[in-house]
C-alpha positions in Angstrom: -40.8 -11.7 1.7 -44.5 -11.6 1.1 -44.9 -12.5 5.0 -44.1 -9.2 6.3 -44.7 -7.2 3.2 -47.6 -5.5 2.7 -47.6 -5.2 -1.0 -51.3 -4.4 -3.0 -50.5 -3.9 -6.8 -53.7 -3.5 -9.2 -54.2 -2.1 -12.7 -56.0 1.3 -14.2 -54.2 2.9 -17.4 -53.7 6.5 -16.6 -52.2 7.6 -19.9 -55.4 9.8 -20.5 -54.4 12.0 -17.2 -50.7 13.0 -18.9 -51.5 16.2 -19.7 -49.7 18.8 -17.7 -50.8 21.2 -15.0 -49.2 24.3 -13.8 -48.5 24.3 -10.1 -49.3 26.6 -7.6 -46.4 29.0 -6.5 -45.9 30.4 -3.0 -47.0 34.1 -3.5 -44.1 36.2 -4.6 -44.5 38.5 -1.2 -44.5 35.3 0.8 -42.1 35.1 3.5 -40.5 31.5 1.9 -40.8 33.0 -1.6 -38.9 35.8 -0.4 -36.1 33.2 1.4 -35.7 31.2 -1.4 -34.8 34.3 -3.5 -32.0 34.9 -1.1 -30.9 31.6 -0.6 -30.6 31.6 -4.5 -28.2 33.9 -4.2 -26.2 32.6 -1.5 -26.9 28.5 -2.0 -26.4 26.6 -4.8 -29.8 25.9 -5.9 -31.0 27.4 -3.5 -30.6 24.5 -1.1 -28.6 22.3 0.9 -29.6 19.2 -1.4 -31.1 18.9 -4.6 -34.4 16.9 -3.4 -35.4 20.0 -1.3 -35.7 22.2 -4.5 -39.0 20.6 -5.3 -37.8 20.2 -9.1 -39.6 16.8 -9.4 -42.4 18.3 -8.6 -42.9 21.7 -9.8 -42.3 24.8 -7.8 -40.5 26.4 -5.5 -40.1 24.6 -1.6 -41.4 26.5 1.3 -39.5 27.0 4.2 -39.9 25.4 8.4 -39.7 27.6 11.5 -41.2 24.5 13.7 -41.6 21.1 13.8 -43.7 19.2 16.4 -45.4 15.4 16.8 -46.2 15.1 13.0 -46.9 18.7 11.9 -44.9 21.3 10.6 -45.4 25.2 10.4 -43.8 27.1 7.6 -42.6 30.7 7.7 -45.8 31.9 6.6 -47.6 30.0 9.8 -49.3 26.9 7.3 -49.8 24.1 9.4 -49.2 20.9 8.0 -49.1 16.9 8.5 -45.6 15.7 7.9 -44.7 12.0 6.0 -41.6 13.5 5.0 -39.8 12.8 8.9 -36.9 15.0 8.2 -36.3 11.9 5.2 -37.0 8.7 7.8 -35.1 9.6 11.2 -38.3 11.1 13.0 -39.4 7.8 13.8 -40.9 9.2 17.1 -42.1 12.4 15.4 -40.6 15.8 15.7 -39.0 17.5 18.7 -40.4 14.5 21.0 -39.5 15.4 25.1 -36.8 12.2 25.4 -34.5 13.3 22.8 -35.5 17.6 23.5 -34.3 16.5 27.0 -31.3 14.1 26.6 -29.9 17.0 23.6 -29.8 19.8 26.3 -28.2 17.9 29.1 -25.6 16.7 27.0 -24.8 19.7 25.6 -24.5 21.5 29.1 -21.5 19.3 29.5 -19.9 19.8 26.3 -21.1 19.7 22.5 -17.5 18.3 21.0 -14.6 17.0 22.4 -12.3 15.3 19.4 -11.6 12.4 22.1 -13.5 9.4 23.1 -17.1 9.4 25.3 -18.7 7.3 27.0 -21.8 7.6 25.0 -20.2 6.5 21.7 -19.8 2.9 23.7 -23.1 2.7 24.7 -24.3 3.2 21.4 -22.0 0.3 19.5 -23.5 -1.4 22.2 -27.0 -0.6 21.3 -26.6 -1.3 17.9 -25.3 -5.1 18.8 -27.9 -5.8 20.7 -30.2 -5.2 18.4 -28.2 -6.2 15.2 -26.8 -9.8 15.2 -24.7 -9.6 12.4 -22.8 -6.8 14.1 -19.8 -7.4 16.6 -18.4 -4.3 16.1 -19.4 -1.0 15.1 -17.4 2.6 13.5 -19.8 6.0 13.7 -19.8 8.5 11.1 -21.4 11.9 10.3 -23.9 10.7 7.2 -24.6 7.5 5.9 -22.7 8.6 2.4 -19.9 8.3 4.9 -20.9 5.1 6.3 -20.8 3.3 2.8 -18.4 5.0 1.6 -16.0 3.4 4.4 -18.0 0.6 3.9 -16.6 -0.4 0.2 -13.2 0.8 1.6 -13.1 -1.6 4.1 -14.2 -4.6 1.7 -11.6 -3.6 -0.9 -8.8 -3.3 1.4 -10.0 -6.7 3.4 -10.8 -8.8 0.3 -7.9 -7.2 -1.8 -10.6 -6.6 -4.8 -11.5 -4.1 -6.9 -15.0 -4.5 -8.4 -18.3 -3.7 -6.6 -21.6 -4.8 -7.6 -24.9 -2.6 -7.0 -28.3 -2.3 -7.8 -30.0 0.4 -10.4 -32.6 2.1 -7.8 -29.9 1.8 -4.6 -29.3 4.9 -3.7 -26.4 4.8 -1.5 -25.4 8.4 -0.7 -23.1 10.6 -3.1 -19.8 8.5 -3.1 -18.3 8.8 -6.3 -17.7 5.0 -7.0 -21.7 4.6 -6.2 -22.6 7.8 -8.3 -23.1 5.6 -11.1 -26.4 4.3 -13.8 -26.7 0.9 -15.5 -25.0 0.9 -19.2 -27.2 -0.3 -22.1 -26.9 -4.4 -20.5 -27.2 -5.7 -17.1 -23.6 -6.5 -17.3 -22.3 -3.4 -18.6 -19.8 -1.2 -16.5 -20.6 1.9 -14.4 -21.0 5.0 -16.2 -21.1 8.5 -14.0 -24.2 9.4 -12.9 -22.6 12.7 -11.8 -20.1 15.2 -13.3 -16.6 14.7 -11.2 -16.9 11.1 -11.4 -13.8 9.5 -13.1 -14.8 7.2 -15.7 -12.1 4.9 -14.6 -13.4 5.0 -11.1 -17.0 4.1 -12.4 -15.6 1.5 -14.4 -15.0 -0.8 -11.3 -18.7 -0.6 -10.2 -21.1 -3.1 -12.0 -25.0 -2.2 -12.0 -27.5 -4.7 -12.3 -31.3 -4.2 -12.2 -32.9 -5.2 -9.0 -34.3 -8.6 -8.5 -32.8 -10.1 -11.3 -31.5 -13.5 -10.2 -29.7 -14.5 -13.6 -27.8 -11.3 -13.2 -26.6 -11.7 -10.3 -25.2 -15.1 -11.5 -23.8 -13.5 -14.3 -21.9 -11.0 -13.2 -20.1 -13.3 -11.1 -19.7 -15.7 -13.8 -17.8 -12.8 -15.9 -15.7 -11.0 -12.7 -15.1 -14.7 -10.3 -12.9 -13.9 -8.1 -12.4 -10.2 -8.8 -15.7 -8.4 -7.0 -15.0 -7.4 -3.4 -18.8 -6.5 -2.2 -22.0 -6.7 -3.2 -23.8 -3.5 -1.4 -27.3 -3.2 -1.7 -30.5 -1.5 -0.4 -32.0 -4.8 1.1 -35.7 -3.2 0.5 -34.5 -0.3 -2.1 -36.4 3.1 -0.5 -34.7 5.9 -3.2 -36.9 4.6 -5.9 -40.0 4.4 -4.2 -39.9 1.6 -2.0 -39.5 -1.5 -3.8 -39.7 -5.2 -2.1 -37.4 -7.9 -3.1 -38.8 -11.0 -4.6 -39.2 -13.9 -2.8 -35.3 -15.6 -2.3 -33.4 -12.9 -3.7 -31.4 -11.4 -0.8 -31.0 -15.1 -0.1 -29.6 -15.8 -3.4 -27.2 -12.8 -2.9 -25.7 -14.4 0.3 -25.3 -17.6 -1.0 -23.2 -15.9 -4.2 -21.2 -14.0 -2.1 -20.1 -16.4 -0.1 -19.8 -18.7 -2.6 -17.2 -16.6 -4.1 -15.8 -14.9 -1.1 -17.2 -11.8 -1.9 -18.7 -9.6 0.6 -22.5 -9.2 1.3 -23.3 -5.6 2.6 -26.5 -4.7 3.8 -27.2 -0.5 2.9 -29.6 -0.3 6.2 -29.2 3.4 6.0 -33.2 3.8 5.3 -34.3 0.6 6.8 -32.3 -0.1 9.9 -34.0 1.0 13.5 -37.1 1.7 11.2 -38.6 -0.9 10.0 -37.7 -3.3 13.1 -35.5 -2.7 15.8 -33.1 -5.0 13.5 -33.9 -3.7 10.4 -34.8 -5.9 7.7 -32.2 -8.7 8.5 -34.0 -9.0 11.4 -37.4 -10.0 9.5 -35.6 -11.8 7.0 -32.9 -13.7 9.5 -30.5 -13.0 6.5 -26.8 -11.9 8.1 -24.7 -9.5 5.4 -21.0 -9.3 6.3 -21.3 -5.7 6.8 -24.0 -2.9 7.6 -24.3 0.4 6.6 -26.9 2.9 9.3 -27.7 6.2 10.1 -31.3 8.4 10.4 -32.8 7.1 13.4 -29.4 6.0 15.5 -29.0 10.2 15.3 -32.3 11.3 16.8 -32.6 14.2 14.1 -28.9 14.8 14.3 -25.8 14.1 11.4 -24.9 10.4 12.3 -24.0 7.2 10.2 -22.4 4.2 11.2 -21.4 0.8 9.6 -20.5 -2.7 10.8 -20.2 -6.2 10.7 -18.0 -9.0 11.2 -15.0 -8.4 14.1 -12.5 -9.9 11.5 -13.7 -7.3 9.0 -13.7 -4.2 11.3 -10.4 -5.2 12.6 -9.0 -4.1 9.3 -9.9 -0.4 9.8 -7.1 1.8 11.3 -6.1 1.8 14.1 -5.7 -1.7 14.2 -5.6 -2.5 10.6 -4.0 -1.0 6.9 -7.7 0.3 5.6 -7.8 3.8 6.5 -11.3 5.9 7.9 -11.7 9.0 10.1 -14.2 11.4 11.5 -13.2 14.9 13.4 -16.7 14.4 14.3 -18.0 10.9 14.3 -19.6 9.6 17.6 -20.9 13.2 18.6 -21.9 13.0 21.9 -25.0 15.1 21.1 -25.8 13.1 18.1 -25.0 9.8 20.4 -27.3 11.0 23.1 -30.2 11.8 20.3 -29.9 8.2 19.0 -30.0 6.8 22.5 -33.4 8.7 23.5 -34.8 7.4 20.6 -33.7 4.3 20.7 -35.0 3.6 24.3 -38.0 5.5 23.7 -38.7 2.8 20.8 -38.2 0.1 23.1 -40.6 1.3 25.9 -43.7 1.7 23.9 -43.4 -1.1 22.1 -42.8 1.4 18.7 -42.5 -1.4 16.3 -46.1 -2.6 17.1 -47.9 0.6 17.3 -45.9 1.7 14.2 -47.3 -1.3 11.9 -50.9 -0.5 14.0 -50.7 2.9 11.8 -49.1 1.6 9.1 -52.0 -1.1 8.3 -55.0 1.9 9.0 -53.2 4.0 6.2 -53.3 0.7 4.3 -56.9 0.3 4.5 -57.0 3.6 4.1 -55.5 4.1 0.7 -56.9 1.2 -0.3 -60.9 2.2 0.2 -59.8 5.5 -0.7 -58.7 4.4 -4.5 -61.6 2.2 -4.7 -64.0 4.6 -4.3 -62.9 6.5 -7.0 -62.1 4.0 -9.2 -58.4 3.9 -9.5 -56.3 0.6 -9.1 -52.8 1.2 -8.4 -49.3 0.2 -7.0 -48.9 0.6 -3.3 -45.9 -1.0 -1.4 -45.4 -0.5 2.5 -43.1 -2.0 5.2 -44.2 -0.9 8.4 -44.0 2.4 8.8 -42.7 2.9 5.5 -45.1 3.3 2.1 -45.2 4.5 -1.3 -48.1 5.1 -3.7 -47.0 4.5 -7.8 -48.9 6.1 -10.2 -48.5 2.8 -12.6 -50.4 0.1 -14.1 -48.0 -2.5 -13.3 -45.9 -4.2 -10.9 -43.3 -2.2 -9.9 -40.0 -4.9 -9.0 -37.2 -1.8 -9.9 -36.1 1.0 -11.1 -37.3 0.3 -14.7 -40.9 -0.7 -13.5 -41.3 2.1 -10.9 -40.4 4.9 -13.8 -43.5 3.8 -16.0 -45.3 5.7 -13.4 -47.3 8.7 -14.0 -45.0 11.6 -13.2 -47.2 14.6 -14.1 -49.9 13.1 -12.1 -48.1 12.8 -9.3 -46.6 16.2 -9.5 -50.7 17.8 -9.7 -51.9 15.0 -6.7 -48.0 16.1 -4.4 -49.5 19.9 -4.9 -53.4 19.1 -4.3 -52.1 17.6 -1.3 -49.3 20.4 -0.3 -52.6 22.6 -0.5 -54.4 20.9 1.6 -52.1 20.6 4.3 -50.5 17.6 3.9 -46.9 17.2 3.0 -45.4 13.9 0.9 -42.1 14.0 -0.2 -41.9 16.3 -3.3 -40.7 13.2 -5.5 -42.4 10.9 -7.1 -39.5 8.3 -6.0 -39.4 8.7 -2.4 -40.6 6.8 0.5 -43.2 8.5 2.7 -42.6 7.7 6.3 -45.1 7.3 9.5 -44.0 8.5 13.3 -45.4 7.4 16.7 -46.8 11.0 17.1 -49.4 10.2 13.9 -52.7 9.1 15.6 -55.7 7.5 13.9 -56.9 11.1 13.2 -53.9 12.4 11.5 -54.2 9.0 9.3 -57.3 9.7 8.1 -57.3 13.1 7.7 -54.5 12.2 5.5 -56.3 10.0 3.3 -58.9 12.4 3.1 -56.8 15.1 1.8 -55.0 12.2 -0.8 -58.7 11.5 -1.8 -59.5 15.0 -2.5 -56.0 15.6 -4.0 -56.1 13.1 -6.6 -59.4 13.2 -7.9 -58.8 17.0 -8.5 -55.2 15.9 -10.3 -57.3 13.3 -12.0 -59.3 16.2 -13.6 -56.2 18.1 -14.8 
């Protein structure tokens, strides 16, 4: 893994910054201050979902009335550099021309028909030709419902029961993946969410991430009885963590060692990090994929698939049942599409990594100058900065991280017009509309930001 990894991990003890800070609040007569009020009275939360609310952070969120290249402009007309990428699908940056363009025709033919179009063939074909391990391929509106039909599928195919995932994998809010480690690496599920049975938990075991001897464990105890094995193949809900060296390796060769399934949760990574994801850089084929974010352009979208034997099991041809008043959208379809063959033109991939490796060196002098060594993992155009001491291998490691520093630096740099995502366990994302400027402004601003946090 360490070949296409960029992964610099040093040490400073920042236990003497712990002390907390207030944040700053949008002004109570600001026009967001004022929306969020009234969406708090009309939205749960106040939002759509729980990240938005900015509760891991401090504070209340401010609210978008544009988005274009890599900037944003809130209600109250704050201009601001955007790493946030509507959470990974604005791989081209916001509102780019292609996708603008291809939305607007489409739609002048029709936004929804409930029947078949020709663009949802053109986009399983898309996805083929750039995924090897898929021959065929289902759409969905969200990736929750992509792996959600995903376990469905490998129940009803292998006639199993138990899944395995990984503590850190965040794979959407399905109830049987809503679930947290007990107190041992072979305990049983336990909800991570009121409304989730405990018996339907009960059939999900969690293991900690990059733990080989877990792994073998598990499948020592349940042989026979585990239908999948569905991880994030370079976990991005918990920062972003790499996988050691031979461990997705070591969870093909278990799988199919005991005819369990081997699904790849590409949801984050897929169309993003390559055009093939990351079992394209790691030549690793799962048995199924799950996608979504950048196959919508911007717009709902998910989709999952793998082996033709496997997805010849879903209805109509087979017992396992999945369906989608909505799935293969032709405007969602003809987003993807843009972006896809937009990607391919430039050569995004390349340029992507170009900017990816300036905010590496960026970071990098940045943290020297002041002093500060540090945790910073990046895949391409993916990256996250931990505020920790130590390695960071999973969810266990990344949580030693200082998250009232973070909280101080996500503000200094909210102020300063930069936006991160307001979590100290997300993954910030790059776009082809971020220039060399836009990269170093940015670590000016994190520069600034941090050695104010630093001060409390």
């Amino acid at each position: 893994m360490a070949d296409f990894f960029t992964l610099i991990s040093r040490s400073f003890s920042i236990r003497s910054f712990l002390a907390c800070q207030s944040v700053t609040m949008s002004p109570p007569d600001s026009h967001s201050a004022r929306l969020f009020a009234a969406a708090r009275r009309s939205i749960p939360g106040g939002v759509n979902s729980p990240v938005r609310a900015f509760r891991g952070v401090g504070g209340e969120p401010f609210f978008v009335r544009r988005a274009w290249g890599c900037r944003l402009e809130d209600v109250d007309g704050r201009e601001l550099i955007d790493y946030v990428g509507t959470w990974g699908p604005a791989i081209l940056g916001h509102a780019p021309e292609e996708v603008v363009a291809a939305v607007r025709e489409t739609a002048g033919r029709g936004v929804s028909f409930g029947i078949p179009n020709p663009l949802e063939v053109e986009m399983a074909e898309a996805v083929k030709a750039r995924v090897p391990s898929v021959e065929k391929v289902r759409m969905t509106n969200s990736g929750t419902e992509a792996t959600m039909s995903a376990l469905r599928l490998a129940r009803g195919a292998t006639g199993r029961d138990f899944v395995v995932k990984f503590e850190g994998c965040y794979h959407g809010h399905v109830d049987s993946l809503l679930v947290a480690a007990g107190s041992g690496a072979l305990t049983q599920g336990r909800p991570d969410s009121a409304g989730v049975p405990e018996a339907l938990a009960s059939l999900t075991l969690v293991l900690p991430f990059n733990d080989f001897d877990a792994v073998e464990r598990v499948f020592e105890s349940h042989a026979g009885r585990i239908a999948a094995v569905i991880v994030e193949p370079v976990p991005a809900n918990a920062g972003l963590i790499p996988p050691l060296e031979g461990f997705l390796q070591h969870l093909r060769d278990v799988t199919a060692r005991d005819g369990a399934l081997l699904i790849f949760d590409e949801v984050m990574t897929g169309f993003r990090v390559a055009a093939g994801g990351v079992q394209e850089l790691t030549g690793i084929r799962p048995d199924l994929s799950c996608f979504g974010k950048v196959i919508g352009g911007g717009l709902p979208v998910g989709a999952f698939g793998g082996r033709a034997d496997l997805m010849d099991c879903l209805a109509p041809d087979g017992p396992v049942y999945q369906a989608g008043t909505l799935s293969g959208n032709p405007l969602a379809m003809a987003a993807g599409l843009a972006q896809l063959k937009a990607l391919d033109k430039v050569d995004g991939f390349r340029r992507l990594e170009e900017l990816g490796a300036r905010l590496d060196r960026g970071v990098w002098a940045m943290l020297n100058r002041i002093g500060l060594e540090f945790v910073f993992h990046r895949l391409g155009s993916m990256f996250c900065l931990f505020f920790t001491e130590e390695s960071v291998e999973n969810l266990e490691d990344a949580r030693r991280g200082d998250t009232a520093l973070f909280a101080r630096f996500f503000h200094g740099c909210l102020e300063r017009g930069v936006y991160l995502a307001p979590s100290a366990y997300e993954t910030g994302f790059l776009s082809l509309a971020h220039d060399e400027n836009a990269v170093d402004r940015t670590v000016e601003v994190m520069e600034e930001s941090l050695v104010a946090a630093l001060r409390g």
